[in-house]
C-alpha positions in Angstrom: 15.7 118.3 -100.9 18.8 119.8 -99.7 20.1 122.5 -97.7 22.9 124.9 -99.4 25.7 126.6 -97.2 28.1 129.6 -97.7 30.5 130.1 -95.4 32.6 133.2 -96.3 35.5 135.2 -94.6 35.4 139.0 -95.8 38.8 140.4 -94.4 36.5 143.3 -93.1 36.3 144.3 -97.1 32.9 146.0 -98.5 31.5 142.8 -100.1 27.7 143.3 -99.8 27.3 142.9 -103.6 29.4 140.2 -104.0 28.0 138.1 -101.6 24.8 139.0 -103.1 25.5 137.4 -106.4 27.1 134.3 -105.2 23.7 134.4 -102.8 21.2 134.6 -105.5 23.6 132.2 -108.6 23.8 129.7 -105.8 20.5 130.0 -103.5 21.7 129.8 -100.8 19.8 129.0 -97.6 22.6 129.6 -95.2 24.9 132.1 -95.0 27.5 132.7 -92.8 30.3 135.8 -92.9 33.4 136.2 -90.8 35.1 139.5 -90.0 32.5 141.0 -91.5 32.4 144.9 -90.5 29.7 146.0 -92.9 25.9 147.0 -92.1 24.1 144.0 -91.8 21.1 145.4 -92.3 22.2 147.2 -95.7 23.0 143.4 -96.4 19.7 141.9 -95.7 18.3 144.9 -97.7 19.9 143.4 -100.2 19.9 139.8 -99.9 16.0 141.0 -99.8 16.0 143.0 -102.7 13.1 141.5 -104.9 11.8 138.8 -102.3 11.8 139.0 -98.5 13.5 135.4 -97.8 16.7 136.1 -95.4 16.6 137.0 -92.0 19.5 138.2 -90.0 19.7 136.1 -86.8 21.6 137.7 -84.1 24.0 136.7 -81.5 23.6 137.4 -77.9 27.5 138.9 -77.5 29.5 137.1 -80.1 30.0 139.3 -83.6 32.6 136.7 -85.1 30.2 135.1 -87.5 26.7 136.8 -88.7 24.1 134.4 -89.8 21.4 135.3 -92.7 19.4 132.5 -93.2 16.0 131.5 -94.8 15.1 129.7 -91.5 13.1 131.8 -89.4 14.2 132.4 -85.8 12.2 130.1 -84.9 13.6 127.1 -86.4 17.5 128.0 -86.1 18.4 128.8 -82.3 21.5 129.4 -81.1 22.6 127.1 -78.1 26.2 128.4 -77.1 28.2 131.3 -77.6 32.3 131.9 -77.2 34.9 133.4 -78.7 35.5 132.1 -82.0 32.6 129.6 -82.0 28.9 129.8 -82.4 26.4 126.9 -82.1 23.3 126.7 -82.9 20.5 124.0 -83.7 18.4 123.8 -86.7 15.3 122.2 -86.5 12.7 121.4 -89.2 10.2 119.5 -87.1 9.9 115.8 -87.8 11.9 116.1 -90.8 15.5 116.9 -88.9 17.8 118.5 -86.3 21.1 119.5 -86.9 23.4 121.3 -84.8 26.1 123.7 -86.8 28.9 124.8 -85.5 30.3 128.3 -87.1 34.4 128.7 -86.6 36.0 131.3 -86.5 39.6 131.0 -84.4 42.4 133.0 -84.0 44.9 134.1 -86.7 48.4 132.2 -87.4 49.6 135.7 -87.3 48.8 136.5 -83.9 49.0 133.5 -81.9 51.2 130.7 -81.5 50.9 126.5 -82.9 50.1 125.9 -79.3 47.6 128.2 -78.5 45.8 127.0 -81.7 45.7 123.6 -80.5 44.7 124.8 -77.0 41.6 126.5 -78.8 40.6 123.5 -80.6 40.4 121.5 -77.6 38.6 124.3 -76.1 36.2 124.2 -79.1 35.6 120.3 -79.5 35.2 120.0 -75.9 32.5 122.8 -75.9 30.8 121.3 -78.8 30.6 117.7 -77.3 28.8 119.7 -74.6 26.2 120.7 -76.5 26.0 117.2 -78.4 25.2 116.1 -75.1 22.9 118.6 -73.9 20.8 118.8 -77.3 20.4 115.2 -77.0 22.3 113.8 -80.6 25.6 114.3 -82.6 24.1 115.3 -86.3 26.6 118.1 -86.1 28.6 120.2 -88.4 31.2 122.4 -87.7 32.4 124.8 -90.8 34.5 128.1 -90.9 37.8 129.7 -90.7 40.0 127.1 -88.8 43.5 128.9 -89.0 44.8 125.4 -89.3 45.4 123.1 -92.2 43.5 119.5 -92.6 47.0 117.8 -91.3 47.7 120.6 -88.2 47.2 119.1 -84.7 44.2 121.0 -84.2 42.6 119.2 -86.5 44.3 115.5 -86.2 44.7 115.0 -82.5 42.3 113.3 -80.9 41.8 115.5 -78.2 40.9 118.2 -80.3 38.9 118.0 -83.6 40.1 114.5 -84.5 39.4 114.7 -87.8 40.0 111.8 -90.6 40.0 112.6 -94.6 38.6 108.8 -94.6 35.1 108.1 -94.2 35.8 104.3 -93.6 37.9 105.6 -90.7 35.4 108.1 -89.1 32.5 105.5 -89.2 34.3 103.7 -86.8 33.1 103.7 -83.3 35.7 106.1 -81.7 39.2 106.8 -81.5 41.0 105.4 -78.4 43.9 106.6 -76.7 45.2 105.8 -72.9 41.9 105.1 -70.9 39.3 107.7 -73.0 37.6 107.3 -76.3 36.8 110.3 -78.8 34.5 110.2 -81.5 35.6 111.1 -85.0 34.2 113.7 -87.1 34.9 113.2 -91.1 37.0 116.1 -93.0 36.4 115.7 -96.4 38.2 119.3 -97.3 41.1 117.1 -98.0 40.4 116.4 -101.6 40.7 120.2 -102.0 43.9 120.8 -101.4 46.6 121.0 -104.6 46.9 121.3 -108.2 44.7 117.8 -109.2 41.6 119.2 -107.6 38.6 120.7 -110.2 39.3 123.9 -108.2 41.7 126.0 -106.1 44.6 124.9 -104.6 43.3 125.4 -101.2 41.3 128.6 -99.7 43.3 130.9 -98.7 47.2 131.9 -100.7 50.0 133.7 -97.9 53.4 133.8 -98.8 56.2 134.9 -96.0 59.4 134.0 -96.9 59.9 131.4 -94.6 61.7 128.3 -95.5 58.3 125.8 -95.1 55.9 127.4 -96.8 54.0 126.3 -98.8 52.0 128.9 -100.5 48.3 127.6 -100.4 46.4 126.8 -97.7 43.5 125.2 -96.7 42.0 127.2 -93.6 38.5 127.1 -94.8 36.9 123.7 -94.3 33.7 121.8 -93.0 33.8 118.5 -90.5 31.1 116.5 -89.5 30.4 113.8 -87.3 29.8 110.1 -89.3 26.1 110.1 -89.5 26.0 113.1 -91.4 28.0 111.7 -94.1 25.4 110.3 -96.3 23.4 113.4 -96.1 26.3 115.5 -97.2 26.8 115.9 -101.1 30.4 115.6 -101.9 30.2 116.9 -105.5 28.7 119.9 -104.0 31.5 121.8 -102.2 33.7 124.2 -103.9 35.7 127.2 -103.1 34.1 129.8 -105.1 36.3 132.0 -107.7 34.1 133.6 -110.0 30.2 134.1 -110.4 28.6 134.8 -113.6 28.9 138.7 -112.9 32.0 138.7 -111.2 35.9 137.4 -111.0 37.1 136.5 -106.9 40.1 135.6 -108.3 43.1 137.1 -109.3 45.0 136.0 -112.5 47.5 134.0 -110.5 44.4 132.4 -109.4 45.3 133.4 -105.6 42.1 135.7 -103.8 41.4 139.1 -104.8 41.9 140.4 -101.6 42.5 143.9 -102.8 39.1 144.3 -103.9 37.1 141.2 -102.0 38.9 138.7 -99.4 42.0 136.9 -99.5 40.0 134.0 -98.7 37.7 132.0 -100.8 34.2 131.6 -100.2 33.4 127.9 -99.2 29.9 126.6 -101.0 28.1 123.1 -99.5 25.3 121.0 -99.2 23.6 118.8 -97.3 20.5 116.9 -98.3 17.4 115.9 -96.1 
């Protein structure tokens, strides 16, 4: 059995229907929007339309991410709550616990390389927390990074220290001066660039500047080693089209004139 994710930023456009589709052609059993500014109930109306299986779990203060998920709220709890991150734990009693970790952090356009990295240490930090409190480290963390697989954020081991190897990230921990870190395994690597089935990353900006490079890769999922075998590789995908509708446009960049100009991200886990 498995568990299917969608993790989606909507760049605040009217994407009920859309997500609907890709909801119902994917069955999904998670899913998560950012800067979403749409009725949520209108949503789960929707999502709801011919079988009542979603429900809409709600955050205590933090509107980054929504949650609709066919997990009651009894089984998915959230644990902590900041700006740009939302935890929760998932339990299906004695079958599994996982915690997920929903990311949402702040734009490249209004904040600085440092202040990036500054949140991500800020966010691993946090989630270690809740590792420890919760009891294990079957965690996943997925969203809108605003940072590419090789930005600090991501790399350095005082903030996500995430690998693209899985050979690397079973290994006990990353050491550095007198403290360990434990890894957590990015396999949103293999996305990125031409020789991928898909996309050439998640999310397309062009500025002028004289380093860019055109595609990105801010939409991503991490996770700590033992989830690894769980997670099914062939499964994720940036999502262009459905059967009833086209994401893309036909430079093959988002259509973020009439959906997002980023890409839904579609995963799954088995258990």
């Amino acid at each position: 059995m498995e568990v299917k994710f969608l993790f989606w930023n909507t760049n605040k456009k009217k994407i009920n229907d859309a997500t609907c589709h890709i909801a119902s052609e994917k069955n999904v059993d998670l899913l998560f929007l950012a800067e979403y500014e749409d009725n949520p109930s209108d949503l789960l109306l929707q999502l709801n339309a011919t079988r009542t299986m979603f429900h809409y779990i709600t955050g205590i203060a933090n509107n980054k991410i929504h949650l609709f998920s066919k997990f009651g709220p009894s089984l998915i709890r959230i644990s902590h709550e900041e700006r740009g991150l939302i935890i929760w734990e998932l339990t299906l009693p004695n079958i599994f616990q996982w915690i997920l970790c929903g990311i949402h952090s702040r734009s490249k356009l209004h904040s600085s390389p440092q202040e990036q990295f500054q949140d991500s240490m800020i966010y691993s930090q946090s989630i270690r927390r809740a590792e420890n409190q919760l009891g294990h480290d079957s965690t996943i963390v997925f969203g809108d990074f605003n940072q590419n697989p090789f930005e600090q954020g991501l790399i350095n081991a005082q903030a996500y220290n995430a690998v693209m190897s899985r050979t690397v990230a079973e290994k006990a921990r990353r050491r550095f001066r007198n403290d360990s870190y434990p890894f957590f395994y990015n396999p949103s690597w293999s996305k990125f660039g031409d020789l991928t089935p898909g996309p050439p990353g998640s999310y397309y900006y062009s500025k002028g500047a004289v380093d860019e490079i055109y595609w990105n890769l801010f939409d991503q999922i991490i996770m700590r080693p033992n989830m690894i075998p769980k997670f099914r590789h062939s499964s994720m995908e940036y999502i262009t089209e459905t059967r009833q509708i086209k994401i893309s446009k036909e430079s093959g960049a988002p259509n973020a004139k009439h959906f997002s100009d980023h890409f839904p991200l579609y995963f799954e886990f088995d258990y």
